[in-house]
Every structure is written in structure tokens, then in C-alpha cells.
C-alpha positions in Angstrom: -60.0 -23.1 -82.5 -59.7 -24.9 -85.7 -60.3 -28.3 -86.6 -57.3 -30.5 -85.8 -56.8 -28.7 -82.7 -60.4 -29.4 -81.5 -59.6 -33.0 -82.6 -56.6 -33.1 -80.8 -58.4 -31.4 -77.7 -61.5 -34.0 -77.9 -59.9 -36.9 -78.5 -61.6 -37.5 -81.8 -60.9 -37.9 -85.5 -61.5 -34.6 -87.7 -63.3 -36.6 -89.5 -66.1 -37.1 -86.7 -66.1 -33.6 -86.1 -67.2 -33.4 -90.2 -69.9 -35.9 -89.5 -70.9 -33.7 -86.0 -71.3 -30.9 -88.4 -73.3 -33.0 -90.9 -75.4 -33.5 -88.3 -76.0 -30.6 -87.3 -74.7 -31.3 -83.2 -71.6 -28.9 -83.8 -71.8 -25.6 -85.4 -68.5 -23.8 -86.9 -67.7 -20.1 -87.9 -65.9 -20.3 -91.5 -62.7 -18.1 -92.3 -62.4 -15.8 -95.2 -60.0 -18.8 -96.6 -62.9 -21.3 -95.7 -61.0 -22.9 -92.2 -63.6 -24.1 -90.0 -63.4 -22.5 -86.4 -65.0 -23.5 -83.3 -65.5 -22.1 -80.4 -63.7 -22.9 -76.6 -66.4 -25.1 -75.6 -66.7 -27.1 -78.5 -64.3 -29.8 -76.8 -67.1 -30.0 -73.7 -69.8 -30.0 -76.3 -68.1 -33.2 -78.5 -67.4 -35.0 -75.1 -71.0 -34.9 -74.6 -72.1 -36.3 -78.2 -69.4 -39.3 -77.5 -71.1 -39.8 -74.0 -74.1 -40.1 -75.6 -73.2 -42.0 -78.6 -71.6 -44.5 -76.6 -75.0 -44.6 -74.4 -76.6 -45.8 -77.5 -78.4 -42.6 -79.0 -79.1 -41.6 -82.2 -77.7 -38.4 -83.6 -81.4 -37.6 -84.1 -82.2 -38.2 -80.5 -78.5 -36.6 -79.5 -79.8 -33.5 -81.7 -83.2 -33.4 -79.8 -81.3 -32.9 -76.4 -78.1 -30.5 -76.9 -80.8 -27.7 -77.0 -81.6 -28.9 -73.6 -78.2 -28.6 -72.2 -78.1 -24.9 -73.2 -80.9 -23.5 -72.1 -81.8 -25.9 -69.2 -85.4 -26.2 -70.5 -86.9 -29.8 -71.4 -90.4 -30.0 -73.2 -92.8 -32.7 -71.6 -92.3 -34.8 -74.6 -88.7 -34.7 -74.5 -88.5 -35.6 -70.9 -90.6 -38.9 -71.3 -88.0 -40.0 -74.0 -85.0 -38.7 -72.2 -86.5 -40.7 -68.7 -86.9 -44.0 -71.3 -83.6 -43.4 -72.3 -82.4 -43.4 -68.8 -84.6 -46.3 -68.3 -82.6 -48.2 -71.0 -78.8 -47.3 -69.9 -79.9 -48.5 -66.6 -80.4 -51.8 -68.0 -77.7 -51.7 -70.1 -75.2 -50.8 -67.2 -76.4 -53.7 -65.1 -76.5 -56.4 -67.8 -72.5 -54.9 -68.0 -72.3 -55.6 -63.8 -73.2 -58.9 -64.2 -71.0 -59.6 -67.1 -67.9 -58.1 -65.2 -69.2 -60.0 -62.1 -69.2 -62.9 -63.7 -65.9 -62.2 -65.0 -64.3 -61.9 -61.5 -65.8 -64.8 -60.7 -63.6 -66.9 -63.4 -60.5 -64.6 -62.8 -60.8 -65.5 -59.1 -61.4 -69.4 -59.7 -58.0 -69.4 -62.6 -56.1 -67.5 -60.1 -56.9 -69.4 -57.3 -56.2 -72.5 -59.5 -53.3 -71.3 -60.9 -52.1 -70.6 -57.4 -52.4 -74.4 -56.0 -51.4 -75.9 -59.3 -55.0 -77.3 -60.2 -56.3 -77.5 -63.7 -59.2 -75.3 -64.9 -62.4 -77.4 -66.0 -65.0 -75.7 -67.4 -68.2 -75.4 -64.7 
């Protein structure tokens, strides 16, 4: 597929895909005319490097583990830094509970003020 239609497939700009390629996480075939072309499971592949983009890895990191996905192999190294990784999202997704708890916690309080006509005062 080429480039706008892997865009449009992802969900991403084209000009991510160019800075995938950059970066060696997404590899293209070239036409004669010079069209990049991707394969059918590029979109899979570019849903992955947002996934772990938006986890909070580097696109060195991100490079160190697409190899990982393909062949289902993980050097000992790796694994310690991918289990540190893990480590670190874990935290990072309950620091985000709390926050959203806490943010019921005022949306429940306004709307049960709201509902009996009380005034909000900061606690």
C-alpha cells in the first residue's frame, strides 16, 4: 500500500510515517517512479510504535524491541529493560487511577451539589 493510504489506515500523519522510516521502525519497498510501498501489515506494525510511544519509549528503545515481535525471541539484556519498562508504565498507569479517582471524586461532590442547589467550596 502506499503512503497516504497507510496513513489513512493507521491513523497517522504521512509525515510520522517519514520519521518511522527515519528511524528505522518501518521499512518500505520503492517504485520505479520512487512511491514508497508498504506492506499489509504495516498498519499493525505503526499501531504498535504509537502504543509504545505513547507508553513513553524512545524510538531507540522502540527499535530494540520490533525485532522481538517478529521473531518471538528476547535477549536476557533486553528482557531486564523491557521488565523496567513494564515496571515504569505500571506506575505511570496508577499515578493516572488516582488522578481519575480523584476526579470522580470532585465530579460526584459538583454534581451532587449542583443537584441540591449548594455552592462548591474548595476542600
Amino acid at each position: 500500500m502506499r503512503i497516504g493510504e497507510l496513513a489513512a489506515k493507521a491513523g497517522v500523519s504521512v509525515r510520522a510515517l517519514r520519521y518511522y522510516e527515519e528511524q528505522q521502525l518501518l521499512v518500505s519497498e520503492r517504485s520505479p517512479g520512487g512511491q514508497r510501498h508498504y506492506a499489509e501489515n504495516a498498519a499493525d506494525r505503526v499501531q504498535l510504535i504509537q502504543q509504545l510511544y505513547a507508553a513513553g519509549l524512545t524510538s531507540k528503545s522502540i527499535l530494540e524491541i520490533l525485532p522481538c515481535v517478529v521473531t518471538g525471541e528476547v535477549k536476557p539484556a533486553l528482557l531486564d529493560r523491557l521488565k523496567a519498562e513494564r515496571n515504569r508504565i505500571d506506575a505511570q498507569v496508577s499515578t493516572l487511577i488516582d488522578a481519575r479517582d480523584r476526579l470522580d471524586g470532585i465530579i460526584e461532590t459538583t454534581t451532587t451539589v449542583w443537584s441540591t442547589g449548594q455552592r462548591c467550596r474548595p476542600q
